[in-house]
C-alpha positions as CSV (number, residue, x, y, z in Angstrom):
1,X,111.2,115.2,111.8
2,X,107.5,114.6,110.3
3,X,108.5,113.1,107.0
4,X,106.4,112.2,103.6
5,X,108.5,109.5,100.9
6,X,108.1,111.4,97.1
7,X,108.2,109.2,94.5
8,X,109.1,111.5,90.9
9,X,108.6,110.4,87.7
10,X,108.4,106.4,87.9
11,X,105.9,106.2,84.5
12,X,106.2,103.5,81.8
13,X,106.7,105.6,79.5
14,X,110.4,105.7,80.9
15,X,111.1,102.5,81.3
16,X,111.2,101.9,77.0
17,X,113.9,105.1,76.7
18,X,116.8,102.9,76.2
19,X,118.6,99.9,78.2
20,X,120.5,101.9,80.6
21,X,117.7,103.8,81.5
22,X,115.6,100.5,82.3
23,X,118.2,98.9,84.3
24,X,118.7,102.2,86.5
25,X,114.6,102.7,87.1
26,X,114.6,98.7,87.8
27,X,117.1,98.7,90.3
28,X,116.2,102.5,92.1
29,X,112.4,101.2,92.1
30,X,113.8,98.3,94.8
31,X,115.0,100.8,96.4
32,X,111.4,102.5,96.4
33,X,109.7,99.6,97.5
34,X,111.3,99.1,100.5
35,X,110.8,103.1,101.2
36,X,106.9,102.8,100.5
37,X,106.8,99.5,102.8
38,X,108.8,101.4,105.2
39,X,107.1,104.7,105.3
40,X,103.3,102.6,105.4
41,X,104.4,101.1,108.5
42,X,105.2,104.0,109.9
43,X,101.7,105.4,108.7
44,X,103.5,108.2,106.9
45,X,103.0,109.5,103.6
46,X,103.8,108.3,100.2
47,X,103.7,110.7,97.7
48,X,103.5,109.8,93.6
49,X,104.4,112.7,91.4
50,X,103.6,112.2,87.7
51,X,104.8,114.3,85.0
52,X,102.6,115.2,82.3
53,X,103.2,116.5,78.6
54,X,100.2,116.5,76.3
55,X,102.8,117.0,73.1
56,X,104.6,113.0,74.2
57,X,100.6,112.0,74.9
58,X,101.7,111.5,78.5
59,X,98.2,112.1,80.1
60,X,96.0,110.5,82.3
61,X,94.3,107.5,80.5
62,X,96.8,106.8,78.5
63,X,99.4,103.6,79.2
64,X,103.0,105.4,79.2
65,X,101.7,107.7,82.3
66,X,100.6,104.9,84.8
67,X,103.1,104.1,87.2
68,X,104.3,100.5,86.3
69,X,103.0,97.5,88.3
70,X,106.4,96.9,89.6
71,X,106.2,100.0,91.9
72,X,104.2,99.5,95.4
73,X,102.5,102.8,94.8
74,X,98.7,102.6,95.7
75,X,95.3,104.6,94.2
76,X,95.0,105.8,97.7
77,X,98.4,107.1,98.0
78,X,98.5,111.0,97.3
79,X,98.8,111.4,93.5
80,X,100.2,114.9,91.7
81,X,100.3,115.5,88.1
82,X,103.1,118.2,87.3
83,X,104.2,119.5,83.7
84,X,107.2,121.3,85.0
85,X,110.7,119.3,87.0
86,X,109.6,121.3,90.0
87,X,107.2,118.8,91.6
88,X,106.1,121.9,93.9
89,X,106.2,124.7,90.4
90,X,102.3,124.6,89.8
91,X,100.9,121.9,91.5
92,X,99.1,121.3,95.4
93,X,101.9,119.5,96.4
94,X,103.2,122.1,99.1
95,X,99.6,122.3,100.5
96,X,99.0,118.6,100.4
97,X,102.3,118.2,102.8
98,X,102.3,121.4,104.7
99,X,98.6,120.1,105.9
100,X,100.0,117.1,106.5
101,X,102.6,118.8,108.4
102,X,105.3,117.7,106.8
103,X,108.7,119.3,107.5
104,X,111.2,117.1,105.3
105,X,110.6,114.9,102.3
106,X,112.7,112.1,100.9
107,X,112.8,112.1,97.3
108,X,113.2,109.2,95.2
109,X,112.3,108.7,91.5
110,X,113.4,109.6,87.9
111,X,115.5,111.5,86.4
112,X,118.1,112.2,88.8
113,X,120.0,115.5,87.2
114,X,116.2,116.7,86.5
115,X,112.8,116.5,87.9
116,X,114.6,114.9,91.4
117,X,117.0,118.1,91.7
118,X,114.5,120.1,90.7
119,X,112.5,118.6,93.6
120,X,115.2,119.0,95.8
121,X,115.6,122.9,95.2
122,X,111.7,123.4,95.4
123,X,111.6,121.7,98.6
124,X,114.3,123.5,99.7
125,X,112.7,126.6,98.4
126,X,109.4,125.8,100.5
127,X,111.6,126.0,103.8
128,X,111.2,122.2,103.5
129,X,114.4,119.9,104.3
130,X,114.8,117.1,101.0
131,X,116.9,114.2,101.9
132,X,117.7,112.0,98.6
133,X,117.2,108.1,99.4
134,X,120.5,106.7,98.0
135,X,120.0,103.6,95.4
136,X,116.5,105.5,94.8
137,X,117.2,107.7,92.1
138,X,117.4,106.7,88.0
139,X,119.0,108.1,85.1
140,X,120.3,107.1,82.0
141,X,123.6,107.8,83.7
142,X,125.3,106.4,86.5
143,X,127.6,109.9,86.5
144,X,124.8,112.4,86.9
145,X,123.0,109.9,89.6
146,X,126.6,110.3,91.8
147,X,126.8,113.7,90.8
148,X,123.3,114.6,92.3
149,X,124.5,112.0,95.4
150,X,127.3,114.4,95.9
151,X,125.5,117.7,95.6
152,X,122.1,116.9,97.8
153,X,122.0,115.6,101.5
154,X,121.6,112.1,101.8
155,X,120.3,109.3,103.5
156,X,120.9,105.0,103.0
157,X,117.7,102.7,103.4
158,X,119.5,101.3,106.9
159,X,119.4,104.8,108.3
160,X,116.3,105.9,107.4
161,X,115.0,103.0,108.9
162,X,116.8,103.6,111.9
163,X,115.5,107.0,112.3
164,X,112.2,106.3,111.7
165,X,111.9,104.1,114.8
């Protein structure tokens, strides 16, 4: 397994949608951290996908499209800028890891019932194996983050961890 951590969608500009969708991106971004400490030890990669849409002024430059300070992400981490929930529809991702030969990605991020399942089925699509970090995925409901859960392969922090040794 030559693994990279994706981290979808974890802008600002989602963290003012409403209550429940702060609280979710708070705690899955935890979750995150501890990913992009794990995978940096490892010397793996860590992956930020940001999603842009010039008609919600959710560009490059402007506040709501920064990642916020809470999440570990670095400048020097790999950073893609998608306009579609595919993170690979469009966008160097698939070369970026296939040169890196990466063979399975765990994705984390925001929203769970859309950009992250839409990352799942791209990866899957790219002969890639997608794992979902559990606790790592937001939404603005706790149903569709079990539903996606339920649908995708899985993996907990402990046993990612535990693989990665």
């Amino acid at each position: 397994m030559n693994p990279a951590l994706l981290v979808i969608d974890v802008q600002k500009a989602f963290f003012d949608l409403d209550p429940v969708m702060t609280q979710s991106l708070n705690r899955a971004v935890e979750t995150i951290n501890m990913a992009i400490a794990l995978f940096r030890e490892k010397q793996l990669p860590v992956i930020c996908v940001q999603h842009m849409d010039k008609d919600d002024d959710l560009v490059p430059g402007q506040k709501g499209f920064d990642v916020p300070e809470s999440l570990h992400i670095l400048p020097s981490d790999v950073h893609i800028h998608k306009t579609y929930g595919n993170s690979f529809n469009k966008t160097p991702l698939i070369e970026t890891l296939r040169n890196q030969g990466v063979d399975t990605v765990i994705i984390t991020g925001f929203c769970a019932e859309y950009c992250v399942l839409s990352a799942y089925r791209g990866a899957e699509d790219m002969d890639l194996t997608p794992i979902i970090l559990l606790g790592s995925i937001a939404s603005g409901s706790v149903e569709n983050i079990k539903f996606v859960e339920n649908i995708s392969e899985t993996v907990s922090y402990g046993a990612l961890k535990k693989f990665l040794e």
